[in-house]
KOLKE-164807 format. One record per residue: residue in three letters; x, y, z of N, C-alpha, C in turn. Coordinates in steps of 0.2 Angstrom, whole numbers, padded with zeros to 4 digits, always signed. Each point is the difference from the previous one (the first is absolute). Layout:
REM residues N
ALAXYZXYZXYZ;...
This chain:
REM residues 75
UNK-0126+0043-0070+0004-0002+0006+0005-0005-0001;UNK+0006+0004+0003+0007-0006-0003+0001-0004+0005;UNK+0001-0007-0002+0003-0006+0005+0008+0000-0001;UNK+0002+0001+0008+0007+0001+0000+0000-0006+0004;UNK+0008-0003-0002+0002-0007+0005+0006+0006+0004;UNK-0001-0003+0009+0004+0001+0004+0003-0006+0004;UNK+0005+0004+0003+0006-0006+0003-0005+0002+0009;UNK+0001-0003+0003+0000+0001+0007+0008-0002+0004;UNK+0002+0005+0005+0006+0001+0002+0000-0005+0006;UNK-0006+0001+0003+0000-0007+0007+0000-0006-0001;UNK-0004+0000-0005-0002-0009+0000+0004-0004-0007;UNK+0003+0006-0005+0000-0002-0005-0002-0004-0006;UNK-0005+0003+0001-0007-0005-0005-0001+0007-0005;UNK-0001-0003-0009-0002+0004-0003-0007+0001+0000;UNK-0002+0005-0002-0008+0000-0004-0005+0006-0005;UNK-0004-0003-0001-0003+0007-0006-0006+0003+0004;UNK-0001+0009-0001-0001+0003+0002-0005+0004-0003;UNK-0008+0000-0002-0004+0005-0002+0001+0007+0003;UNK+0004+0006-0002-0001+0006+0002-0007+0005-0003;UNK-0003+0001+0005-0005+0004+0002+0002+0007-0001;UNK+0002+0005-0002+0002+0008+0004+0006-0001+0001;UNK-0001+0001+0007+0007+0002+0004+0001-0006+0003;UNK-0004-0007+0001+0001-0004+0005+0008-0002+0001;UNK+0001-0002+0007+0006-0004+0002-0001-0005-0001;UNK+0003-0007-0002+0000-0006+0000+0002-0003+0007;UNK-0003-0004+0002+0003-0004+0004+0000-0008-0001;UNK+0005-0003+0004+0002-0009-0002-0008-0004+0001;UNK-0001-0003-0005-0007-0004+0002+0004-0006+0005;UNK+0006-0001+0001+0002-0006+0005+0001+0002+0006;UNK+0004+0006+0002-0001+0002+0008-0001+0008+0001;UNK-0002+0002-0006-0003+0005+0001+0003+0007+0001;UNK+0005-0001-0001+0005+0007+0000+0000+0004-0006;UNK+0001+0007+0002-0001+0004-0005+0007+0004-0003;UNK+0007-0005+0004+0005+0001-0001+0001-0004-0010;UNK-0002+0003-0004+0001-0004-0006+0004+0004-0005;UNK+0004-0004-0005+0002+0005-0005-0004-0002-0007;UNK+0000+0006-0004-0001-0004-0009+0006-0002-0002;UNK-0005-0004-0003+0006-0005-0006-0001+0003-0006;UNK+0004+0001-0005+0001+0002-0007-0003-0007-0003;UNK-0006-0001-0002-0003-0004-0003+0002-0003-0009;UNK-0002-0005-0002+0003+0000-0007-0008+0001-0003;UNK+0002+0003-0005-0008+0002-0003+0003-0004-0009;UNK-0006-0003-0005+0000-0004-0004-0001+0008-0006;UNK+0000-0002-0005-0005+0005-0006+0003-0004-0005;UNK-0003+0003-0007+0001+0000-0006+0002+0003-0003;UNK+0007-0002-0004+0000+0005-0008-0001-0005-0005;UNK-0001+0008-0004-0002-0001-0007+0006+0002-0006;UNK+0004-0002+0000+0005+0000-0006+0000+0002-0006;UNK+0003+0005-0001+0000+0003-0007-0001-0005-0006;UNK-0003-0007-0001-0001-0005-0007-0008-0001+0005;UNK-0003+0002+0006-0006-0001+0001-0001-0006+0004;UNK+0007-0004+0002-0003-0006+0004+0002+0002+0007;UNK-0006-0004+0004+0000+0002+0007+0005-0005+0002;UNK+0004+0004+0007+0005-0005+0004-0003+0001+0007;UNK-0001-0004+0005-0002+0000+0006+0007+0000+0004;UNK+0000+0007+0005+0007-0001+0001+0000+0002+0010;UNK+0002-0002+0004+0002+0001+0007+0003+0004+0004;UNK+0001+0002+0005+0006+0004+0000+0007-0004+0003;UNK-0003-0005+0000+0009-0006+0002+0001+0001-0008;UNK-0004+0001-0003+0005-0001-0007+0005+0004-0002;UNK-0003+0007+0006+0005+0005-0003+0005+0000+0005;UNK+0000-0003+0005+0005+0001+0006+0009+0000-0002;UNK+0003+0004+0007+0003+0002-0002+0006-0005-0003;UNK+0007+0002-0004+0004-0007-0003+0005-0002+0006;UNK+0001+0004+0004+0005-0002+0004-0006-0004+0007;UNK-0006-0002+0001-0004+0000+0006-0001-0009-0002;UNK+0001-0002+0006+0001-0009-0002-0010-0001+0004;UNK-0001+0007+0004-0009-0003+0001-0004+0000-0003;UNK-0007-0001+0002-0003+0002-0006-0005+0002+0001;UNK+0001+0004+0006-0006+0005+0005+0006+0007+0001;UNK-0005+0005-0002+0003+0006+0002+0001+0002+0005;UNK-0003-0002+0005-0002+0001+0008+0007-0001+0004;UNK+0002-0005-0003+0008+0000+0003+0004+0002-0002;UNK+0001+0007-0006+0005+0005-0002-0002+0006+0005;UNK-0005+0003+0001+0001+0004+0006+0001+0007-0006;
């Protein structure tokens, strides 16, 4: 089951969300079900052709001209 982070449109509060199936999330703070997903940054590993591991982000790879450092407000 994947943990998605959503934005809530009323209260504007973010948060993370266990999806079940099909569930709808709703705002744990006023409980609306008015939310959207956020493009979340996910971490991994490479392994380089000489065999040394690099821990890498996805701010790492953002875009060059993007002064943020959340994708969520590229849209």
């Amino acid at each position: 089951m994947p943990i998605y982070e959503y934005h809530c449109d009323k209260c504007d509060k973010n948060f993370e969300y266990l999806v079940f199936g099909k569930d709808q999330p709703a705002c744990p703070v006023c409980n609306t079900k008015e939310v959207s997903r956020l493009m979340s940054a996910c971490g991994f590993v490479s392994k380089g052709g000489s065999g040394q591991t690099t821990k890498r982000t996805a701010a790492d790879s953002s875009c060059s001209g993007c002064s943020s450092h959340s994708c969520a407000s590229c849209h």
